[in-house]
C-alpha positions as CSV (number, residue, x, y, z in Angstrom):
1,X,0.0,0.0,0.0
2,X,1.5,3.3,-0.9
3,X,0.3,7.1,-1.6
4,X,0.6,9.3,-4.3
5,X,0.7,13.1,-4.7
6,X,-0.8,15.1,-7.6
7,X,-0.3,19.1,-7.2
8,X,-2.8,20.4,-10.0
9,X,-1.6,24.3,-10.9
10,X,-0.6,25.7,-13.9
11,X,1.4,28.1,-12.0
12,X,3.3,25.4,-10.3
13,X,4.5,24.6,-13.8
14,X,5.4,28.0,-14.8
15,X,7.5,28.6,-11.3
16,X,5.2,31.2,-10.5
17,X,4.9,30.1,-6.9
18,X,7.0,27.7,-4.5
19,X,5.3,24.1,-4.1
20,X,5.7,23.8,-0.3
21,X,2.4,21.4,-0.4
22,X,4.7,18.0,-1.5
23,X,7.5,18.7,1.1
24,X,4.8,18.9,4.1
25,X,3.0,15.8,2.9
26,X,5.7,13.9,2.0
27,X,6.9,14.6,6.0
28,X,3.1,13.4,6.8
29,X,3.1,10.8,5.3
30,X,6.2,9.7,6.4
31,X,5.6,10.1,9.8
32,X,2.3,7.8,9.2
33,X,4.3,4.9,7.8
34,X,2.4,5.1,4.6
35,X,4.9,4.9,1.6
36,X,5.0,7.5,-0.6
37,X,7.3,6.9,-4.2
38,X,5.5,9.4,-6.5
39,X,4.8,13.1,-6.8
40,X,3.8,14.7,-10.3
41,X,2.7,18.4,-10.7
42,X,0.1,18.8,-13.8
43,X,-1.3,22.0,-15.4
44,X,-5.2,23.0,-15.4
45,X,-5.2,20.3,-18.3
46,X,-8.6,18.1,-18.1
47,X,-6.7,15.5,-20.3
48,X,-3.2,15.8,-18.6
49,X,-4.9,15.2,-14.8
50,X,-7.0,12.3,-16.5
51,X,-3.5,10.9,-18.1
52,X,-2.0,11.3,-14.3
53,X,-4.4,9.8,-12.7
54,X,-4.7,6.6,-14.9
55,X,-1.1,6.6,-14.0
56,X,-1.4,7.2,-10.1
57,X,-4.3,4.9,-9.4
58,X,-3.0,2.0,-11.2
59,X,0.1,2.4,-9.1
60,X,-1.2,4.1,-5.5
61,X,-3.9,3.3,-3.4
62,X,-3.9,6.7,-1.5
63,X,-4.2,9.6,-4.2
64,X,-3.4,13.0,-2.6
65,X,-4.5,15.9,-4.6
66,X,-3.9,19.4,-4.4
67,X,-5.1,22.7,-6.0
68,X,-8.1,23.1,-8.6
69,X,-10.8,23.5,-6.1
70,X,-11.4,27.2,-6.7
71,X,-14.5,28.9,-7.8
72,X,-12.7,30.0,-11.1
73,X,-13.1,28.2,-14.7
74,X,-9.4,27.1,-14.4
75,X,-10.0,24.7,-11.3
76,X,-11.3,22.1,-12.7
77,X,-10.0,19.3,-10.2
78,X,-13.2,17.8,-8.8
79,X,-15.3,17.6,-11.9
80,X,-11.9,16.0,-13.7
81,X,-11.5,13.3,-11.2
82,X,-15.4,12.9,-11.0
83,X,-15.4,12.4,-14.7
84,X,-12.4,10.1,-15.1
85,X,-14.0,7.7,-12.7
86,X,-17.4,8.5,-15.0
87,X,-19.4,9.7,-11.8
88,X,-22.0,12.5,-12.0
89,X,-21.5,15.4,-9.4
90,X,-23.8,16.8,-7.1
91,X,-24.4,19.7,-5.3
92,X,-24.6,19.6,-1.5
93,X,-26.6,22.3,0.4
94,X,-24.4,21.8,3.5
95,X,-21.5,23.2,1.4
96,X,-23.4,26.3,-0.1
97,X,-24.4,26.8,3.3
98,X,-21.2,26.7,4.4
99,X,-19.5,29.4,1.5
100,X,-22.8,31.8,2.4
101,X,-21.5,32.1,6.0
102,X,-18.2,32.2,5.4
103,X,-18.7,34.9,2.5
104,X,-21.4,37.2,5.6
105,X,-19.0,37.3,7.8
106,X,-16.5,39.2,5.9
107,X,-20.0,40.9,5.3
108,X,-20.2,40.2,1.1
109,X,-22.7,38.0,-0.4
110,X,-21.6,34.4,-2.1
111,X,-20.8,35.1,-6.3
112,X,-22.3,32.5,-8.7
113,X,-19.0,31.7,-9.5
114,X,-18.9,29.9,-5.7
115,X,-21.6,27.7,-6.2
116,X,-19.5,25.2,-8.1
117,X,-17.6,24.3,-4.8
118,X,-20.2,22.7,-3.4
119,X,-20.2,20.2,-6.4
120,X,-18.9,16.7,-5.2
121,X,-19.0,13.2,-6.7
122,X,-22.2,11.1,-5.8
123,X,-20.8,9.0,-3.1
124,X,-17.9,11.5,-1.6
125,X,-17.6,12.4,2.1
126,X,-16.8,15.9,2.4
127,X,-13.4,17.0,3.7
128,X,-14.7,20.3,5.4
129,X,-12.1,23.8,4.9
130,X,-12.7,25.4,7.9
131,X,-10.4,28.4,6.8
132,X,-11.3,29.0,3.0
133,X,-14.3,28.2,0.4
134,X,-12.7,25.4,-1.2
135,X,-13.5,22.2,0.8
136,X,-12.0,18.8,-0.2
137,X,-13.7,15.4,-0.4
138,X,-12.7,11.9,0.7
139,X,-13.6,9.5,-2.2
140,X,-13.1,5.5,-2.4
141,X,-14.6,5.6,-6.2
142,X,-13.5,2.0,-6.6
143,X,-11.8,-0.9,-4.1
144,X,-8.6,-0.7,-2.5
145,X,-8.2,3.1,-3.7
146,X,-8.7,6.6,-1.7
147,X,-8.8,9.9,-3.7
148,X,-8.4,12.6,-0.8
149,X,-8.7,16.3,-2.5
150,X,-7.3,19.9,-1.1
151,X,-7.5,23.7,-1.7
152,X,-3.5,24.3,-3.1
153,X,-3.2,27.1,-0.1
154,X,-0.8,25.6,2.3
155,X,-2.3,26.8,5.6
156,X,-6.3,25.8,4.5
157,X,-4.5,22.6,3.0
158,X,-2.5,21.8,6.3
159,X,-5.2,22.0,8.8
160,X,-7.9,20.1,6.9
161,X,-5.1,17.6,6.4
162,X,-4.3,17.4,10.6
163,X,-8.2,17.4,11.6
164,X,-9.3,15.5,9.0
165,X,-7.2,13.8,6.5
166,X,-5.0,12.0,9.5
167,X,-7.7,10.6,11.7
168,X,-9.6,9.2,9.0
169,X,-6.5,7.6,7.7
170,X,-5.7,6.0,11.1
171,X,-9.3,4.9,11.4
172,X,-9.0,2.8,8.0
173,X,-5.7,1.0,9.3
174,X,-3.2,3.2,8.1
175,X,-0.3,4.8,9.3
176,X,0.5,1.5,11.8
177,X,4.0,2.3,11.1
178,X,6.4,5.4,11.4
179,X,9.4,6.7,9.2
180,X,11.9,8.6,10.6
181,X,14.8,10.7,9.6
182,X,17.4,12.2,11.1
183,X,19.8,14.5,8.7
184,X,23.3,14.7,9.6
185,X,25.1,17.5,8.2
186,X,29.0,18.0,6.9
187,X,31.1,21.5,5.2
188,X,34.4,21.2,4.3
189,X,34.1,17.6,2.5
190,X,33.0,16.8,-1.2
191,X,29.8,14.7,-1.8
192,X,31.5,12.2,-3.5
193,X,34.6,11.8,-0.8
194,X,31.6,11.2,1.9
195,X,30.2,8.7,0.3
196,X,33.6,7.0,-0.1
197,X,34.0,7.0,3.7
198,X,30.4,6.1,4.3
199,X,30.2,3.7,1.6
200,X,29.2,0.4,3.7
201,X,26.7,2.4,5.2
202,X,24.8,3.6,2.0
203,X,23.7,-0.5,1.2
204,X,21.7,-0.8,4.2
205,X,17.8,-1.7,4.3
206,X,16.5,-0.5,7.6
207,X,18.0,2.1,8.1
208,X,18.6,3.8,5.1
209,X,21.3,5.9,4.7
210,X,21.5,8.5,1.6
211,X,23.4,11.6,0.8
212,X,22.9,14.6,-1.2
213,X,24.3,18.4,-1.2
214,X,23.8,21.9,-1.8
215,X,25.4,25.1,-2.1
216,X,28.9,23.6,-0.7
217,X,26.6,21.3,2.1
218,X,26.9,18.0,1.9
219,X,23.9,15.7,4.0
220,X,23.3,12.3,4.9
221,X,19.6,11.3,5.4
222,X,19.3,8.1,7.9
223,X,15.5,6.8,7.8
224,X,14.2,4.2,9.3
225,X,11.0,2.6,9.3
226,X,9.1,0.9,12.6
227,X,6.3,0.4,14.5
228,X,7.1,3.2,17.4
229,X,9.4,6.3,17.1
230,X,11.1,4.8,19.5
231,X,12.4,2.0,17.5
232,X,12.6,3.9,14.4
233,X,15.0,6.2,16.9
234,X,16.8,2.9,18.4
235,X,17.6,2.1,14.9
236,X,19.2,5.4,13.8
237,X,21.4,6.0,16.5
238,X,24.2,3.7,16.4
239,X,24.3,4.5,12.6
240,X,24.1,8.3,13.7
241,X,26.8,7.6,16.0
242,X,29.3,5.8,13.6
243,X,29.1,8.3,11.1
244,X,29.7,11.2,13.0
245,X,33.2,9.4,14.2
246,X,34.1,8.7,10.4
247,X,33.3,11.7,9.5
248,X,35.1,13.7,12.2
249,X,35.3,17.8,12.6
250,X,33.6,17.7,8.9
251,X,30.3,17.3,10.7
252,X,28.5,20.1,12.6
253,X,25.3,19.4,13.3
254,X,22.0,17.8,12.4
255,X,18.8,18.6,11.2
256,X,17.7,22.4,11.5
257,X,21.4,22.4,13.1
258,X,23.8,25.4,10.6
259,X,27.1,26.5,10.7
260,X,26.2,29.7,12.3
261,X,24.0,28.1,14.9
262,X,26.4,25.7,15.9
263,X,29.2,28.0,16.0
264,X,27.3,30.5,18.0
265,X,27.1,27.8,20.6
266,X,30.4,26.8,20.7
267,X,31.0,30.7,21.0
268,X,28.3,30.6,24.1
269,X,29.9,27.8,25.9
270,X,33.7,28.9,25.3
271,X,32.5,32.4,26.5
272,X,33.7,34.2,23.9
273,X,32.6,36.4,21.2
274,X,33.5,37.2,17.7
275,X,33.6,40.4,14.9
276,X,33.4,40.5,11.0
277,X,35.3,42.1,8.3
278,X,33.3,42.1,4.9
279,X,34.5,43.5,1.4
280,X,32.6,41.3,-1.2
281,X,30.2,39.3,0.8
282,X,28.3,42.4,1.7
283,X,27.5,41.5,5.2
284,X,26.3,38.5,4.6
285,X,28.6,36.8,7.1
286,X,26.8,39.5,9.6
287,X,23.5,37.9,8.7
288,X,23.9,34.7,9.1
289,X,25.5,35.6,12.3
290,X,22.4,37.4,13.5
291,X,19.9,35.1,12.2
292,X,20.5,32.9,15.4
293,X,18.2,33.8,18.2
294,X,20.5,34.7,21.1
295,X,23.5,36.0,18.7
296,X,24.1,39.0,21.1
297,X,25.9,36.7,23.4
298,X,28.8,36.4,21.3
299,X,28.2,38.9,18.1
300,X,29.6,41.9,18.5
301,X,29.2,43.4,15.2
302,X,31.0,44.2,11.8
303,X,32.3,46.1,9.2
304,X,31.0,46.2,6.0
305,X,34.3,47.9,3.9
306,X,33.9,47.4,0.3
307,X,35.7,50.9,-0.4
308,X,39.5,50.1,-0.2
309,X,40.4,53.2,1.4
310,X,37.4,52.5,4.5
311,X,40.0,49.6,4.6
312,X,43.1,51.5,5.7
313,X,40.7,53.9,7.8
314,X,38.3,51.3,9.8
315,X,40.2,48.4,9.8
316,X,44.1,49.4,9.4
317,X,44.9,47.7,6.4
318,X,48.3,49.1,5.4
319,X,48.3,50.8,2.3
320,X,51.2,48.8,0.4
321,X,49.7,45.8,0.8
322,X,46.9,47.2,-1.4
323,X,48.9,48.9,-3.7
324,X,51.5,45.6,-4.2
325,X,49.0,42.5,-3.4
326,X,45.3,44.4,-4.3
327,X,42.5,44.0,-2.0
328,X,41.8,40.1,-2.6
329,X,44.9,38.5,-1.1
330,X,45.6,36.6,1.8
331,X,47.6,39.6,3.7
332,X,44.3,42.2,3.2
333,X,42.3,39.2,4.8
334,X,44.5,38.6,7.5
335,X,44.9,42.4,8.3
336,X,40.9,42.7,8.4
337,X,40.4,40.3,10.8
338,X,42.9,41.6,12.5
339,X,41.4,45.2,12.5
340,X,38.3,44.3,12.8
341,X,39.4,42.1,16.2
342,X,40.9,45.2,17.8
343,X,37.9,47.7,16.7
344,X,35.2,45.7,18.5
345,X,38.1,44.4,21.0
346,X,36.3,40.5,20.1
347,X,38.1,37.5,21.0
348,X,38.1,36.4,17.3
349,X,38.0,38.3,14.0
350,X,36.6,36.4,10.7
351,X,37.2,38.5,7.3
352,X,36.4,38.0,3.7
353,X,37.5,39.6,1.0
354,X,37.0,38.0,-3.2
355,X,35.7,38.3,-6.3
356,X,31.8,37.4,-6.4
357,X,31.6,38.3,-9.9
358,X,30.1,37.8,-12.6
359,X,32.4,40.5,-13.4
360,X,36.2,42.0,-12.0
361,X,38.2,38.9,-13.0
362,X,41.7,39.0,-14.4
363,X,43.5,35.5,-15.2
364,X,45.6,36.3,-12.4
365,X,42.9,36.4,-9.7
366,X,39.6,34.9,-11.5
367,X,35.9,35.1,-10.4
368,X,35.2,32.6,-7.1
369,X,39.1,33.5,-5.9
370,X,38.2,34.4,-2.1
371,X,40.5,34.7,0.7
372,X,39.5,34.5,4.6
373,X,41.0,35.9,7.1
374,X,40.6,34.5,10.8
375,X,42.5,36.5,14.2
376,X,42.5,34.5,16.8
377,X,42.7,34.7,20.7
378,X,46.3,35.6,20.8
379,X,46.3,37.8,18.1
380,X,48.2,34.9,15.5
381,X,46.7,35.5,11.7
382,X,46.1,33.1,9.1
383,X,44.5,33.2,6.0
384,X,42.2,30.5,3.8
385,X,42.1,30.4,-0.3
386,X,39.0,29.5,-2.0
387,X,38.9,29.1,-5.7
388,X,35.3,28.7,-5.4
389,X,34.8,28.4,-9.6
390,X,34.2,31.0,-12.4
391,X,30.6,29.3,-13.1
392,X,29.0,29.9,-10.0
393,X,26.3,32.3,-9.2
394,X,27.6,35.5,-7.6
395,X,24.8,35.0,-4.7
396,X,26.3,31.4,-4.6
397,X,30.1,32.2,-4.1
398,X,29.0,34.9,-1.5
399,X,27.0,32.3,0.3
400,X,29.9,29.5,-0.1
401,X,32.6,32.1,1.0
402,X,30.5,33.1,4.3
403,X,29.7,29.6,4.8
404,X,33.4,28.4,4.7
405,X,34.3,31.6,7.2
406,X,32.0,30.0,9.7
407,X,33.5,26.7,9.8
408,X,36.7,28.1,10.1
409,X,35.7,29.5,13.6
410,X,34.3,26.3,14.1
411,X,37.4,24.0,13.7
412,X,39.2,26.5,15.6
413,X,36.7,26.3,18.4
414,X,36.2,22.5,18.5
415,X,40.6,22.2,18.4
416,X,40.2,24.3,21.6
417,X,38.0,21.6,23.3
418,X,40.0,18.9,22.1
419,X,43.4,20.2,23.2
420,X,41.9,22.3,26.4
């Protein structure tokens, strides 16, 4: 037995909007134990949704769908999937009842237009919205197959799904069973080399173990499938364990775990706090920073210096070292973390200084050539080169290059620990 989600949207297609329906019910349905191995997304096609659906059914016996449950001609979902399974629909007075109260008290009368949401197959059970207009139905049209249908808005979606969807799953027998995951994450190690070090790991059944990365992130998802959390849990945590040893400093954390969450812990529990030096990242070493709740304990602030003589002024970067090595060399780095350590008088100083592109490079120093700078507790310098690659995005490299600044304080932490 296994489920199956349809997103119907043209605009889904197109890019227009973000699909965040299929990540939250493919969690759902994972936490029910309900296998899940398909998701298609299909325009406001009557003949496309019909092709999906001979598809899905043959294949699922738990059809999800979203989106097409709207009062204009373009949502055509529930007369599609009534047709398909050659079903006449019918209108329910409950639902227009329903739209007419929902429409006087926002103190407007119910359009025509709204009238074909209370349509429903002969037979369906009514998935009530308790948010929008657009309810869902609940359909077995033949054995051994549910068709469960949603409004494509997240939040009306989500909550008819928890109130409704769930129970009524678990009454039928479903969702016995649990999957869980637990993502562990690395920086500083290629997918590939990973996978070479994890490799006996990656042929296992229950759990499973799988990697993937992003943006200069490398994961490993570790599922596991059981009767009880518990067990599911039981099950990942030796594996969890293991991996983390292999894998060494290039893991940081897990889950919602980042690099500047974890760092700003290590920070918290060292007691000590840290200033930035920015010239092509912008301040987006800053933000990251700051996005942690609770980043006052060990942020002090930074220095956004783009302008080479703000260099020399706020941060003491000596003027021949600009004139003989330019701005993006390892010696400007080191003498911005530097300067940027005494100005806030932090016990650590992170810099960054490159060429984001897609413009500025020279042969000599191309687009993606970053250098880091890191001052440390004693005042000792040293300085990081990233050739971060001439393709990538300039948003890309600058995330990369903040990304790689922050897990430089964090190998610089964690050596602490180790030799303290």
């Amino acid at each position: 037995m296994s489920a199956e989600v349809i997103c119907v949207g043209t605009e889904l297609l197109l890019g227009d909007i973000l699909n965040r329906n299929t990540q939250f019910l493919g969690r759902e349905l994972a936490n029910l134990g309900i296998p899940h191995y398909f998701q298609t997304v299909v325009g406001d096609n009557p003949d496309r949704i019909k092709q999906v659906l001979a598809i899905a059914s043959d294949r699922a016996q738990i059809l999800i769908v979203t989106g097409g449950l709207g009062p204009t001609p373009d949502d055509i979902t529930t007369e599609t999937i009534a047709s398909f399974f050659e079903t006449p629909l019918e209108e329910r007075p409950e639902l227009i009842a329903d739209i007419e109260a929902k429409f006087a008290q926002r103190g407007k009368k119910m359009s025509p237009s709204n009238r074909k949401q209370a349509l429903m197959p002969v037979g369906a059970q009514i998935l009530h919205n308790p948010m929008g207009s657009a309810s869902g139905m609940i359909w077995q049209p033949r054995p051994n197959l549910t068709i469960m249908t949603f409004p494509g808005v997240p939040a009306e979606m989500e909550r008819m799904w928890t109130e409704t969807a769930v129970p009524f799953l678990q009454q039928q027998g479903w969702g016995d069973n649990v999957i869980l995951s637990r993502t562990l994450r690395f920086w500083g190690i290629g997918e590939s080399n990973l996978a070479e070090k994890v490799s006996s790991y990656l042929d296992l059944s229950n759990p499973t173990v799988a990697p993937y990365a992003s943006k200069g992130e490398v994961r490993l998802r570790i599922s596991a499938r059981a009767q009880t959390q518990q067990e599911a849990q039981a099950l990942i945590n030796p594996i969890e364990k293991q991996i983390q040893e292999i894998a060494g400093f290039d893991y940081f954390g897990a889950d919602e775990d980042s690099l500047a969450s974890v760092t700003g812990n290590l920070l918290l529990e060292a007691k000590q706090t840290v200033a930035v030096a920015e010239s092509c990242t912008g301040g987006g070493l800053g933000a990251m920073l700051t996005s942690v709740s609770g980043s006052s304990g060990y942020f002090l602030g930074g220095i956004v210096a783009y302008d080479n003589e703000l260099k020399q002024q706020l941060l003491g970067v000596k003027a021949e070292s600009l004139n003989q090595e330019g701005a993006v060399s390892g010696t400007v780095a080191q003498q911005m973390a530097l300067g940027v350590k005494k100005q806030f008088q932090s016990d650590w100083g992170l810099s960054i200084t490159g060429i984001a592109g897609p413009s500025g490079g020279t042969a000599e120093k191309p687009v993606g050539l970053v250098y880091l700078g890191i001052a440390t507790r004693d005042h000792q310098t040293y300085q990081v080169e990233l050739r971060l690659g001439e393709q990538r995005l300039r948003d890309t490299i600058r995330h990369i290059s903040a990304c790689h600044a922050l897990d430089q304080l964090r190998r610089n932490l964690l050596s602490a620990n180790v030799s303290g």
